[in-house]
Backbone bond lengths (Angstrom), bond angles and torsions (degrees), N, CA, C in turn:
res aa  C-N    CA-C-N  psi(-1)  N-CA   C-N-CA  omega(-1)  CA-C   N-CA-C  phi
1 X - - - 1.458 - - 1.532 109.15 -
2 X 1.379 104.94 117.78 1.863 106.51 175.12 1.513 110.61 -40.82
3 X 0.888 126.36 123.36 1.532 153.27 170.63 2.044 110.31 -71.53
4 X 1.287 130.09 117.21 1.578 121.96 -166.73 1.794 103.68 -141.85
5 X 1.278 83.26 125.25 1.780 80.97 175.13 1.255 102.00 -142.10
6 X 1.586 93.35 153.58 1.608 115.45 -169.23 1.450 116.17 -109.31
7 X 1.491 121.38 96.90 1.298 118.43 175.78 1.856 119.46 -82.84
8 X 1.381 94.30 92.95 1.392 104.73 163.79 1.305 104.11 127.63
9 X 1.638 113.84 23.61 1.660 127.86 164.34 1.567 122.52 -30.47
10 X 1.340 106.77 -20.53 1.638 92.32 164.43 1.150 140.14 -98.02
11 X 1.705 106.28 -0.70 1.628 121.25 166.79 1.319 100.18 -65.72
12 X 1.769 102.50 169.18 1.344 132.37 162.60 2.036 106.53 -18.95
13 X 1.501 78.62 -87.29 1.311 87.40 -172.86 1.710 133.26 -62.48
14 X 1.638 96.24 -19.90 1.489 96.53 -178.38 1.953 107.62 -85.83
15 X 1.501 114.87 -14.74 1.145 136.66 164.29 1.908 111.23 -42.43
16 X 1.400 108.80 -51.88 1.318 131.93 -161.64 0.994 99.65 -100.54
17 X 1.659 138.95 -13.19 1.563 125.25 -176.86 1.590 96.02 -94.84
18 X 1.517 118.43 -31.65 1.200 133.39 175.11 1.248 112.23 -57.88
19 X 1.704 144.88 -39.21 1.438 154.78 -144.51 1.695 74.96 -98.54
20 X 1.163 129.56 -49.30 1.750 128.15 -151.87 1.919 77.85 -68.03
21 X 1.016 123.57 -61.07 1.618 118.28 -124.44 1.566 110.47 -104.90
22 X 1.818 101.69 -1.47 1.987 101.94 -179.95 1.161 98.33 -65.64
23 X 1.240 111.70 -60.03 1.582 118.34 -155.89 1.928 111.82 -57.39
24 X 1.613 103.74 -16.68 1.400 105.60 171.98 2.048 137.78 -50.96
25 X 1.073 132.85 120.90 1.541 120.09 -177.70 1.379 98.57 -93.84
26 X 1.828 146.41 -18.33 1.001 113.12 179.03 1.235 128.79 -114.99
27 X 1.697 115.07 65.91 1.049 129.22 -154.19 1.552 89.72 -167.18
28 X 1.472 134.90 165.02 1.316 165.38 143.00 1.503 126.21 -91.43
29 X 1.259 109.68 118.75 1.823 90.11 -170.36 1.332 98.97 -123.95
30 X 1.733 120.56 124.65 1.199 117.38 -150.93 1.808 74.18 -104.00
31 X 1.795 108.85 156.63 1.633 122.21 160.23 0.791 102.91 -163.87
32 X 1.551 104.01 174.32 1.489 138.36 -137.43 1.639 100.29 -128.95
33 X 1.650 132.58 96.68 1.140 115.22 160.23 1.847 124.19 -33.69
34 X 1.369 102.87 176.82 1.639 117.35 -165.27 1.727 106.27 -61.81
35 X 1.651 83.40 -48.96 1.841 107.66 178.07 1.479 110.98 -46.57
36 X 1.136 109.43 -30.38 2.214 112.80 -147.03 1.377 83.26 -114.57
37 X 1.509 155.37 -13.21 1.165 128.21 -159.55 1.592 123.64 -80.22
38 X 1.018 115.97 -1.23 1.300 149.52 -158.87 1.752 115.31 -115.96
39 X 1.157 91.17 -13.87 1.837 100.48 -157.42 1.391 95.41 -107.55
40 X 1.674 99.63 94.92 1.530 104.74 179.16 1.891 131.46 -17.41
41 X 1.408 81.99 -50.67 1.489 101.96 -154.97 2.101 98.92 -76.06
42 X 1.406 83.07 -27.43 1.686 79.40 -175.97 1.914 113.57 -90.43
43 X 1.430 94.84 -7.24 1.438 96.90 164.61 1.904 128.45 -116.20
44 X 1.415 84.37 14.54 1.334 100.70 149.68 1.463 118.36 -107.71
45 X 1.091 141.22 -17.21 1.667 142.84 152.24 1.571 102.95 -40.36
46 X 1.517 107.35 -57.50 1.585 109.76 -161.36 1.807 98.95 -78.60
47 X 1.272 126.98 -19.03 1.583 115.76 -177.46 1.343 101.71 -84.45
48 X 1.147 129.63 -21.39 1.464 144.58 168.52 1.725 127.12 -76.74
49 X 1.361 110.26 -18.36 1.093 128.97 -161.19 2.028 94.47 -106.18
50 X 1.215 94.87 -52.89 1.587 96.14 -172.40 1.683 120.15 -47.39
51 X 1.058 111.35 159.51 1.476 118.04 161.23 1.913 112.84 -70.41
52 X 1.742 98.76 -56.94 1.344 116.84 172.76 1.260 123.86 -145.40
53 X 1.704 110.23 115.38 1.342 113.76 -164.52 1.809 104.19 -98.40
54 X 1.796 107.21 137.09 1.222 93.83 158.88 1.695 119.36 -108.55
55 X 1.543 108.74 149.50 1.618 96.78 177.93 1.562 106.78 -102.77
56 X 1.457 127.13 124.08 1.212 134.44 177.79 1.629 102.32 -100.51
57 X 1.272 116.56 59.43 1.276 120.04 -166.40 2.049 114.48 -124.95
58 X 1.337 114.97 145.70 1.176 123.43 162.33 2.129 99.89 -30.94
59 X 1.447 104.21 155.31 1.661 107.32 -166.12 1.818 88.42 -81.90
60 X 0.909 143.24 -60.88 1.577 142.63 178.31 2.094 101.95 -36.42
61 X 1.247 131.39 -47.71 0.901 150.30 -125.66 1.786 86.56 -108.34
62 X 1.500 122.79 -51.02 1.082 133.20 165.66 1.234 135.29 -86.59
63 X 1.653 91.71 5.75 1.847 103.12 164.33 1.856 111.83 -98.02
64 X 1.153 116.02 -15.95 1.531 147.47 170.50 1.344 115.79 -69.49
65 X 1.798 102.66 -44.70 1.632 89.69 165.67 1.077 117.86 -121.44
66 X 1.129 122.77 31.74 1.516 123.22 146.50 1.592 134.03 -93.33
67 X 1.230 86.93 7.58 1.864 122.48 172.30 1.286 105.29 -88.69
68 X 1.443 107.31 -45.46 1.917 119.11 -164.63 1.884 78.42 -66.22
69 X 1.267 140.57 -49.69 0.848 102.40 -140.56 1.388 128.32 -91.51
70 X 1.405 126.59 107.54 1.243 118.05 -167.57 1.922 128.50 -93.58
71 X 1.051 114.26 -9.49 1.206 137.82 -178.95 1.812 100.62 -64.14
72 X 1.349 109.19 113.81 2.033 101.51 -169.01 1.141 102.03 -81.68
73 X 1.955 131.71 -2.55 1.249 124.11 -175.89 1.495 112.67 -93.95
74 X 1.613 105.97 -4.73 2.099 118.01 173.19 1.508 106.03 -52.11
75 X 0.966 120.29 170.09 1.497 115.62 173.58 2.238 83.97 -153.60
76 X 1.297 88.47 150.86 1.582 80.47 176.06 1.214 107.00 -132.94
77 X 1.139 126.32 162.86 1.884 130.81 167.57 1.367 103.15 -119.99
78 X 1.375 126.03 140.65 1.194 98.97 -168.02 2.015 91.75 -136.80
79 X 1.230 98.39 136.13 1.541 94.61 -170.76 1.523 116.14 -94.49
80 X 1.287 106.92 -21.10 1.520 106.84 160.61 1.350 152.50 -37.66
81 X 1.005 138.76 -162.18 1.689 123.36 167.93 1.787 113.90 -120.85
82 X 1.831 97.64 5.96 0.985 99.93 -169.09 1.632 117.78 -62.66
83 X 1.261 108.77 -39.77 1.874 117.26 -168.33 1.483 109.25 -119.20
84 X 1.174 110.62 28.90 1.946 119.41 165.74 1.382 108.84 -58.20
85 X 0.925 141.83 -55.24 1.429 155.50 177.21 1.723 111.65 -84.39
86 X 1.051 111.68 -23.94 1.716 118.92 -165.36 1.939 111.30 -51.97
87 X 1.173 104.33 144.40 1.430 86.91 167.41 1.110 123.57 -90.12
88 X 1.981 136.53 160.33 0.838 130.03 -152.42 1.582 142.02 56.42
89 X 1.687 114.90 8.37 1.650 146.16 150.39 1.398 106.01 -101.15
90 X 1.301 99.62 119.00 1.551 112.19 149.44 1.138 127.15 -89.83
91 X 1.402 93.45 133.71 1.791 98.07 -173.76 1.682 124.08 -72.58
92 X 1.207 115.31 143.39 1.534 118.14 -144.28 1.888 95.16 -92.73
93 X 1.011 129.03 35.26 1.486 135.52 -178.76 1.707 109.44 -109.89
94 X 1.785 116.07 82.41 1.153 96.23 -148.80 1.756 91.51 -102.26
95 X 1.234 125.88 20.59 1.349 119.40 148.28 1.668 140.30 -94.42
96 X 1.509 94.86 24.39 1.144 111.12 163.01 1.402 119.90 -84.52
97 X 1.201 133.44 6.08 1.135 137.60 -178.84 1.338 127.85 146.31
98 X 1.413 137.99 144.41 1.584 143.24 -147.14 1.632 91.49 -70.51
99 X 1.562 117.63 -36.92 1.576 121.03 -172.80 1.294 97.74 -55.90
100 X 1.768 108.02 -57.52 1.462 99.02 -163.84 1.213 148.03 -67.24
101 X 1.805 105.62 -14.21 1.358 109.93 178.08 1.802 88.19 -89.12
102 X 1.249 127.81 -23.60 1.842 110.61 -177.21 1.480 94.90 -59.07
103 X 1.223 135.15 -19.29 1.662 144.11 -150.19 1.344 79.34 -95.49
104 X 1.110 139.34 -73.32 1.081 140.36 -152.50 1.841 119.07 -61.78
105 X 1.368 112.55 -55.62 1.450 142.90 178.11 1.940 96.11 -57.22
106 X 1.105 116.67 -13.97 1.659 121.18 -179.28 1.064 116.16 -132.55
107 X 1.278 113.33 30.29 1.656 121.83 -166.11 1.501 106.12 -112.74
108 X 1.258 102.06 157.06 1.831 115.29 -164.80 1.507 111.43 -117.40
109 X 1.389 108.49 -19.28 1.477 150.31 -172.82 1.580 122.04 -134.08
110 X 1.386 115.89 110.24 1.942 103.99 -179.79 1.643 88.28 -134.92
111 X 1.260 120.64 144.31 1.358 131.76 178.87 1.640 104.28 -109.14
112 X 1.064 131.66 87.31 1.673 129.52 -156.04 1.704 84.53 -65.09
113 X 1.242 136.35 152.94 1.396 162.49 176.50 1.739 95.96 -73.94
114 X 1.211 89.48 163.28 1.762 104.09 -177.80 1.639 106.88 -112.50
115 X 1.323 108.09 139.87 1.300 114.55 -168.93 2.007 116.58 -48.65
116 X 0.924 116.39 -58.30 1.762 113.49 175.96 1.493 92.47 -62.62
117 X 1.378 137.09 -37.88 1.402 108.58 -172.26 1.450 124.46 -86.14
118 X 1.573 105.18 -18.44 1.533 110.29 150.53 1.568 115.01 -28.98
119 X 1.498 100.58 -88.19 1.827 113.42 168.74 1.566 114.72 -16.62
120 X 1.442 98.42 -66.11 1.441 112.03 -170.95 1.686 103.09 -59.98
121 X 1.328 124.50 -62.99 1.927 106.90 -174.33 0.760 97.70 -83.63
122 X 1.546 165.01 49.72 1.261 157.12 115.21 1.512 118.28 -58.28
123 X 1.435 104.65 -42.61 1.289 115.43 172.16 1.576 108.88 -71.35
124 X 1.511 114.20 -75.99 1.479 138.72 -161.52 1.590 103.86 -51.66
125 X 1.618 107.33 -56.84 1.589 100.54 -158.90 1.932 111.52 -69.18
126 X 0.789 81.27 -14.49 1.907 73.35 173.36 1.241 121.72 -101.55
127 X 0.964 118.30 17.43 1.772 147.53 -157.67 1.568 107.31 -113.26
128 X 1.673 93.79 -64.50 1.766 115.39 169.52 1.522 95.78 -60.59
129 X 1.379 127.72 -84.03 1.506 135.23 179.95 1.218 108.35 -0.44
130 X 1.919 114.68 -69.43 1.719 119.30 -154.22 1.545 90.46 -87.86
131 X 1.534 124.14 23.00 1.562 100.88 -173.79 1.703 118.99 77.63
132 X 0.789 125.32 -57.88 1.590 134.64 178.70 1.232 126.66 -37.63
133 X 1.810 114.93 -21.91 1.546 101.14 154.64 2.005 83.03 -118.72
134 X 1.594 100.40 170.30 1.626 82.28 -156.75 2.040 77.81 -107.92
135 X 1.262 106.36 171.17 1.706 109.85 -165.32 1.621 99.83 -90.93
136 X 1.357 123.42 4.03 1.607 131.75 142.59 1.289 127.66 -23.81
137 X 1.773 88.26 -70.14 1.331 125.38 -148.39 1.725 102.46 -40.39
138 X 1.463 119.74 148.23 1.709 122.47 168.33 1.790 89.68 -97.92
139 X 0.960 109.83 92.06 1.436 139.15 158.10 1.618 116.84 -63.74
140 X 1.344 110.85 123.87 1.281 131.51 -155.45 1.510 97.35 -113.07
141 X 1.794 116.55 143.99 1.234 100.51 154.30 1.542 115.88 -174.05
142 X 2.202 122.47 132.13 1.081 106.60 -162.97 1.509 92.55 -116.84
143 X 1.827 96.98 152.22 1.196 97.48 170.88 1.519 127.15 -159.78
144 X 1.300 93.73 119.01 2.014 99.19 -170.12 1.622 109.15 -86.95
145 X 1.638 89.39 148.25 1.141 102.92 165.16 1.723 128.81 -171.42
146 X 1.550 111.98 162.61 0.592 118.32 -156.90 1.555 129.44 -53.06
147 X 1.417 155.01 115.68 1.375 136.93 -160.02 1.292 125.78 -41.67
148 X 1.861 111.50 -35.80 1.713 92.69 168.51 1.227 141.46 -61.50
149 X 1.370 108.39 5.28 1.444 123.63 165.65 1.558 123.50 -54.22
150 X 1.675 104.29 -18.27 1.588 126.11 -171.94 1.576 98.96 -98.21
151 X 0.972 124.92 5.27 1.689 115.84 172.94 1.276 94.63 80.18
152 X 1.468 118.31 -162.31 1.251 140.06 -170.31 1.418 117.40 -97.58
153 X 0.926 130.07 11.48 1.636 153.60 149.43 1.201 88.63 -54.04
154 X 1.474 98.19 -101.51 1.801 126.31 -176.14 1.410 107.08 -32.61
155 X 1.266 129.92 -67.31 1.535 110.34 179.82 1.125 120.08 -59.03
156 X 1.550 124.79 -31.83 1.648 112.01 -178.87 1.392 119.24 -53.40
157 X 1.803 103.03 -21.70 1.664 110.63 -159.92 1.463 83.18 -86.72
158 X 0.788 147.07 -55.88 1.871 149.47 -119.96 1.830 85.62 -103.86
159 X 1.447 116.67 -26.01 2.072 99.10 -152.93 1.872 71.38 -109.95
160 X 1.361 146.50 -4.93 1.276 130.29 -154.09 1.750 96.87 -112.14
161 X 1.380 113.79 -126.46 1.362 109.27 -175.30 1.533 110.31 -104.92
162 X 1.219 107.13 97.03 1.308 108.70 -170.67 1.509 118.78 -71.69
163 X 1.561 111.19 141.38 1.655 119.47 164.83 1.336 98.59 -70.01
164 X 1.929 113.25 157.00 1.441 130.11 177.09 1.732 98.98 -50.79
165 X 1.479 121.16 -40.49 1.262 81.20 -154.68 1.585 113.07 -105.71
166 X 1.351 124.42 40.11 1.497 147.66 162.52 1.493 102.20 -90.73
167 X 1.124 122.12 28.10 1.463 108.12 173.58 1.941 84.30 -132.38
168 X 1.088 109.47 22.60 1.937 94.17 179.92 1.716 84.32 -145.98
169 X 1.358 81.86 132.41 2.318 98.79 161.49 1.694 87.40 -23.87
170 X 1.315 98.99 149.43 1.306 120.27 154.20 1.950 108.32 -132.52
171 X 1.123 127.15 119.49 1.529 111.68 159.29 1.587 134.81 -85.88
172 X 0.723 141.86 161.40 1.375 131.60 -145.53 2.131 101.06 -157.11
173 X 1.511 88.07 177.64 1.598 86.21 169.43 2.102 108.82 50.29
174 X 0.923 85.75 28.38 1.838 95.30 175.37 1.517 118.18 -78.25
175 X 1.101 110.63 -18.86 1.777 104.40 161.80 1.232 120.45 -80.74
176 X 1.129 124.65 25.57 1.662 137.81 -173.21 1.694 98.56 28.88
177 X 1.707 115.06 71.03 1.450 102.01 151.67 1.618 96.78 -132.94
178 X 1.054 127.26 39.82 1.521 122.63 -170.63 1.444 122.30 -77.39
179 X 0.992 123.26 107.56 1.508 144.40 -140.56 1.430 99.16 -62.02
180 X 1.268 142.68 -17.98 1.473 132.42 133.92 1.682 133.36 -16.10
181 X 1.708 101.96 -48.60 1.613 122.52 -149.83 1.510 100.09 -76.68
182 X 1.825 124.56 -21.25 1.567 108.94 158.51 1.537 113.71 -49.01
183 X 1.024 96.72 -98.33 1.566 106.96 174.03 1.345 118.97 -20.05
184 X 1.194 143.22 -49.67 1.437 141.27 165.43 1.464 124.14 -23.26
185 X 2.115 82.69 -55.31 1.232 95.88 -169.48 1.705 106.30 -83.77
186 X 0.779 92.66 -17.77 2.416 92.56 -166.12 1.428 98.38 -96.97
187 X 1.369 146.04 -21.77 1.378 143.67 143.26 1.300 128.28 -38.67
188 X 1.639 110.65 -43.83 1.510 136.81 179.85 1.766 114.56 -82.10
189 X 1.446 103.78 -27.62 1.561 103.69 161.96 2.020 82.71 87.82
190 X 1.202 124.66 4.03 1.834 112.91 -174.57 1.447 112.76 -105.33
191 X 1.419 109.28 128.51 1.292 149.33 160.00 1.820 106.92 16.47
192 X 1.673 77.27 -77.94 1.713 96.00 173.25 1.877 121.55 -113.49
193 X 1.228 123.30 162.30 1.385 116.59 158.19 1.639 116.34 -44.28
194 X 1.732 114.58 142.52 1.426 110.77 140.90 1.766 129.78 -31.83
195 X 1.057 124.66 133.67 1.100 109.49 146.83 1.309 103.83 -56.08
196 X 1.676 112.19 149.20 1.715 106.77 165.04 1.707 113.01 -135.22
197 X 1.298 119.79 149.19 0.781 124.48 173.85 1.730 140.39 -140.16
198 X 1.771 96.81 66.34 1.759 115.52 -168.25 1.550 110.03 -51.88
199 X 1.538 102.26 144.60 1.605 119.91 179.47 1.215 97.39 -127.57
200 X 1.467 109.31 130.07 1.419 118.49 144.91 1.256 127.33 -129.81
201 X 1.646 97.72 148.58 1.614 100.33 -154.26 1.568 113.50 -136.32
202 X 1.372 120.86 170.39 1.386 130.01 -164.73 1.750 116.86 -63.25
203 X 1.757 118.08 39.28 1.267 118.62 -169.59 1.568 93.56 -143.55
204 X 1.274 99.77 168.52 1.432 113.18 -169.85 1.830 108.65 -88.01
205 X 1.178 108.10 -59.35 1.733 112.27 -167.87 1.530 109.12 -129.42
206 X 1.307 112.58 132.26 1.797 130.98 176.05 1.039 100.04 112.46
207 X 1.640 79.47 154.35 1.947 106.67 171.25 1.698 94.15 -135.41
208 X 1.604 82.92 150.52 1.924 101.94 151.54 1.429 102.31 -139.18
209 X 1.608 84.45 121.59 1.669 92.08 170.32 1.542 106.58 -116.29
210 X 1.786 92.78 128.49 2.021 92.94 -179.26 1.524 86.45 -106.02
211 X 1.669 87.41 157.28 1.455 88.03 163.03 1.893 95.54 -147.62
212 X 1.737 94.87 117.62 1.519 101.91 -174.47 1.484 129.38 -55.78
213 X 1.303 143.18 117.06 1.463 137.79 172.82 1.381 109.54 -103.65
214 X 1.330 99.87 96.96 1.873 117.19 165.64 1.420 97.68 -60.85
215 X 1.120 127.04 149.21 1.610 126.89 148.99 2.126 98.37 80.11
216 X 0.905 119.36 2.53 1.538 106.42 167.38 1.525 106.42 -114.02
217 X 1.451 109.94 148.78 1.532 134.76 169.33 1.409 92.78 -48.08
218 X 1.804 142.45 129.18 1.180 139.08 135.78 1.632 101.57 -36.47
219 X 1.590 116.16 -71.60 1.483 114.56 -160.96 1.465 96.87 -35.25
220 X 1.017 114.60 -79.34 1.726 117.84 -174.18 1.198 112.07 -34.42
221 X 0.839 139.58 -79.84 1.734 135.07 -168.54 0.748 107.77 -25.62
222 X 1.683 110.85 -61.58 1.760 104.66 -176.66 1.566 130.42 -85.12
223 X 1.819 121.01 0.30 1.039 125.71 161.32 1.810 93.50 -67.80
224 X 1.413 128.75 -56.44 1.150 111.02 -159.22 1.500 131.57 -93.32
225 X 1.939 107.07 18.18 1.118 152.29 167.51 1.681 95.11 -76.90
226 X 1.272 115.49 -77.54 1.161 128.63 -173.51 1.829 110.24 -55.06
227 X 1.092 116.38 -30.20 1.863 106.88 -163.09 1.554 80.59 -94.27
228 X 1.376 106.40 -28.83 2.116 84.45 179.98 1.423 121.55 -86.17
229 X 1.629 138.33 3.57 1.316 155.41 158.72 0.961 101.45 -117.19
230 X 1.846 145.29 62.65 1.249 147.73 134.77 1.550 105.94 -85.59
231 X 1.334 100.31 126.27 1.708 115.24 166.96 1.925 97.48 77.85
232 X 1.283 120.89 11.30 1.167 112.85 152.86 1.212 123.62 -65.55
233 X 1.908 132.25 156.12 1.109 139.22 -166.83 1.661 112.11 -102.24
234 X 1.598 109.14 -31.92 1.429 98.94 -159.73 1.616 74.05 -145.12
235 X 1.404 150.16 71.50 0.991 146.28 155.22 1.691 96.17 -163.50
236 X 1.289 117.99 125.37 1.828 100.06 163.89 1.534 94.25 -159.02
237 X 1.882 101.27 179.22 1.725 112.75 -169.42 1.016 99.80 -146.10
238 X 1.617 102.43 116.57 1.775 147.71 -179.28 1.731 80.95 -50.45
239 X 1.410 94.64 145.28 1.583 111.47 160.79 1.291 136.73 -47.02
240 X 1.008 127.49 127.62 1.544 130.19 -173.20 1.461 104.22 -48.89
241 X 1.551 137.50 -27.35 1.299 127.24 -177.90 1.662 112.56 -109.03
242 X 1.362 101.59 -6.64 1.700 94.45 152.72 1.696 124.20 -65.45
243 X 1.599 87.75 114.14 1.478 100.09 179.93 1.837 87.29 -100.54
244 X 1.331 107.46 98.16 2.042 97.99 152.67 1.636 117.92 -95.62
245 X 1.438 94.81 -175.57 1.562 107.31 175.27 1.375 101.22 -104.15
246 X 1.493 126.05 86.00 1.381 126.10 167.24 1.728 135.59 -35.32
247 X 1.568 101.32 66.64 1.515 95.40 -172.66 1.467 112.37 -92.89
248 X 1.347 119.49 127.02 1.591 123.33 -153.27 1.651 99.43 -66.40
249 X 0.878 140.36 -6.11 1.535 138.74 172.50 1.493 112.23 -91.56
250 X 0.941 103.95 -5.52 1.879 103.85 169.49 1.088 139.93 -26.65
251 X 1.927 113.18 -33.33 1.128 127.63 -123.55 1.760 85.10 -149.15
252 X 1.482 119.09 -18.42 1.168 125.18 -171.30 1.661 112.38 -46.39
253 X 0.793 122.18 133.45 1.831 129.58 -176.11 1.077 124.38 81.28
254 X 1.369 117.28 -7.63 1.641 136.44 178.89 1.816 111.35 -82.71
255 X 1.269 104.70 158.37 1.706 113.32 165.07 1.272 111.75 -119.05
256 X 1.405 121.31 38.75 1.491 100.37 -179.76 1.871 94.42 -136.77
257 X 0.985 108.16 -139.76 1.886 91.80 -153.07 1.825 75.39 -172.00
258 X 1.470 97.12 133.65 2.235 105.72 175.90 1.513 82.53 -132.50
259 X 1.092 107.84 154.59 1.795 128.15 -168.70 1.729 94.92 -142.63
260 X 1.558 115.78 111.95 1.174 123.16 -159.31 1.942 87.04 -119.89
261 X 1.584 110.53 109.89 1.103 105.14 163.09 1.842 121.31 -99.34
262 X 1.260 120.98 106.11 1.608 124.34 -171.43 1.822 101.11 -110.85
263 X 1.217 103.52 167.80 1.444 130.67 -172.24 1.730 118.90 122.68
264 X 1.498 106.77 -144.76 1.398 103.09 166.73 1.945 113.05 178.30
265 X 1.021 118.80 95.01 1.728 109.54 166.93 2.230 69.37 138.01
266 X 1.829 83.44 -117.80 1.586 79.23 173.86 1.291 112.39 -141.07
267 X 1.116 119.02 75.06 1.862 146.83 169.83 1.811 95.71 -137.51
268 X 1.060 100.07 98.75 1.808 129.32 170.42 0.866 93.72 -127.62
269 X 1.868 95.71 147.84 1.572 132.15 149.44 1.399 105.70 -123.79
270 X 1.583 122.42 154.69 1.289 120.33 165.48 1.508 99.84 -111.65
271 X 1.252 119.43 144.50 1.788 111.79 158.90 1.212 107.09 -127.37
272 X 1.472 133.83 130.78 1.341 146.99 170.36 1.567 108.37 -91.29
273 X 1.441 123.65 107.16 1.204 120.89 -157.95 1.846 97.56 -116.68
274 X 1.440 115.16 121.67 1.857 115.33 -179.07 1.817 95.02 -172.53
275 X 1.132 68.17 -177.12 1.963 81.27 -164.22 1.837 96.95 -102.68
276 X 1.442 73.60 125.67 1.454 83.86 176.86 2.139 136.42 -55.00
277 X 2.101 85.31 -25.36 1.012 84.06 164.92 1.713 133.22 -110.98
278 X 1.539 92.92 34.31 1.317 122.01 -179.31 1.180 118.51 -115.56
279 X 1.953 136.77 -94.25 1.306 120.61 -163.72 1.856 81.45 -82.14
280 X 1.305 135.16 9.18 1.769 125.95 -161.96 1.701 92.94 -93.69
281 X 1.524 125.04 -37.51 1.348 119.43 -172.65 1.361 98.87 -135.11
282 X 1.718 124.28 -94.08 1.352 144.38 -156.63 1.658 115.57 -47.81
283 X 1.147 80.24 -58.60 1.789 100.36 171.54 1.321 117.63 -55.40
284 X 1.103 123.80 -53.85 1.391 133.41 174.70 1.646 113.41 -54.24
285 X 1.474 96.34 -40.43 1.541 100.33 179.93 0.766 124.03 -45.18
286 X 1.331 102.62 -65.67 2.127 129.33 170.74 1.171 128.00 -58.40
287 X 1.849 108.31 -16.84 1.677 98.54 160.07 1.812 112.78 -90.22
288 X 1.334 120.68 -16.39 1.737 113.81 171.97 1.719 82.14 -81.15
289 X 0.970 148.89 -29.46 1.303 126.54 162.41 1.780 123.88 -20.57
290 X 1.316 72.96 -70.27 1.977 105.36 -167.08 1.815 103.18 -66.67
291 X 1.036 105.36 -25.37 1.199 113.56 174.21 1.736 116.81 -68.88
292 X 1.546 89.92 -63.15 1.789 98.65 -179.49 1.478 116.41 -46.54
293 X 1.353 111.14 -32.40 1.652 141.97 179.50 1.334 104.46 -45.75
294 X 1.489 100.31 -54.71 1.474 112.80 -158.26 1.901 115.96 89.73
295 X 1.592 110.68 22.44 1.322 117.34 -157.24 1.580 91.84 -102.58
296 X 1.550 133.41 -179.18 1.462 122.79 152.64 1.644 108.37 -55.57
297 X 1.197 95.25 140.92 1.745 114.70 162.49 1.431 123.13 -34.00
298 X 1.431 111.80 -54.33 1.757 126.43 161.95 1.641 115.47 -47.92
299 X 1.259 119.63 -73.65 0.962 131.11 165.21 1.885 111.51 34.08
300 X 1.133 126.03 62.94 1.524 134.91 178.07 1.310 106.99 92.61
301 X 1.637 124.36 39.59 1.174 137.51 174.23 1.179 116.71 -98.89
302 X 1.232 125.79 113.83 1.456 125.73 166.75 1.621 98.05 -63.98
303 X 1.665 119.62 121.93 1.502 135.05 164.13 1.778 107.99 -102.27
């Protein structure tokens, strides 16, 4: 039975990869009492010991133990932002293409994607791909979400005694260097970064990320939205005549990701609506999990 350990199980995210995978029988889940988590030597046994380790760790912190790991049969997932771009990591977005989840399912290295940039190449990269947005384009893109996206900092502030102005969106990351915008851009195959523009707001779980297309056919986008997420499992696209009320918590507790293309002639928006700490981190994890496995993709997915 594959053997899986979680370095840094008491963060946010290693919290939530953990809730997916106790209740699992075909899997082993190796841990680290409270005492040992800290104790180099005993969390290098377990990165060494695993079949597939994930690191839910600060990016410095998950460049450290992916050094520890010396064993060539480890396989790691790594949830950080450290190796999104890195060479020799494959990026953990395996509905970007039939290559990429085979890339993924044979991989030694997976860099799980970051929650707004989830949103963001979900939309963009199959867009760039069919030609239809061109890899020129100054690409725009907003995206709210929920505060647990900030770790346990951020929620202590937002669920504890809140200041007046934690009860209104705040946007953030406004000098356009937001450690997302590699990856955005080198996933998407475009020229330059998005402009970007992250919200966070007075709720616990979800994102909607739009990203506006001046100058494209709505019909099109979402015909060619739709022929590139046909027969996907945990990615799909709401009907061209569903008009909803995009409330970014929609999607909260779920692992799967809805891509809502609205407008009409050629004034489009796309919004990719999922929980940030679902198809944005945890969720995502556990399906390049299920993949590396060789198991279904779903496989302990809340849909």
């Amino acid at each position: 039975m594959p053997k899986v350990f979680i370095d840094g199980s008491a963060g946010t995210t290693g919290l939530q990869i953990y809730d997916r995978l106790a209740a699992r029988r075909d899997i082993t889940l190796l841990t680290l009492d409270a005492a040992r988590r800290k104790d180099p030597a005993a969390r290098e046994d377990r990165l060494n010991e695993a079949d597939i380790v994930f690191l839910c760790l600060p990016d410095a912190a998950a460049r450290e133990a992916a050094a520890l790991v010396q064993n060539p049969a480890t396989r790691i997932i790594d949830a950080s932002t450290a190796h999104r771009t890195a060479p020799g990591w494959v990026y953990g977005l395996p509905e970007l293409s039939a290559a990429q989840r085979a890339a993924i399912a044979g991989a030694r290295r997976v860099a799980n994607p970051g929650c707004h940039a989830t949103g963001f190449i979900s939309i963009a990269a199959p867009l760039t791909a069919a030609g239809l947005l061109p890899k020129s384009a100054q690409v725009s893109c907003f995206s709210l979400t929920g505060y647990s996206g900030g770790g346990k900092k951020m929620i202590a502030q937002y669920e504890g005694e809140k200041t007046d102005e934690l009860f209104a969106p705040s946007s953030y990351g406004l000098r356009q260097q937001h450690k997302h915008l590699p990856e955005m851009q080198m996933l998407c195959g475009l020229d330059e970064p998005p402009v970007f523009v992250p919200v966070v707001d007075d709720y616990r779980e979800g994102m909607a990320t739009t990203v506006p297309l001046p100058g494209l056919d709505a019909r099109a986008v979402w015909q060619c939205l739709t022929d590139h997420y046909a027969g996907q499992r945990i990615v799909r696209v709401a009907g061209f005549d569903a008009v909803p009320s995009l409330y970014a918590n929609a999607m909260a507790g779920r692992d799967s990701l809805v891509l809502y293309v609205c407008g009409h002639d050629d004034r489009t928006t796309v919004t990719a609506l999922f929980d940030n700490l679902g198809k944005g981190a945890s969720g995502a994890a556990v399906q390049n999990l299920n993949l590396m496995l060789g198991l279904p993709e779903e496989t302990g997915l809340r849909l």
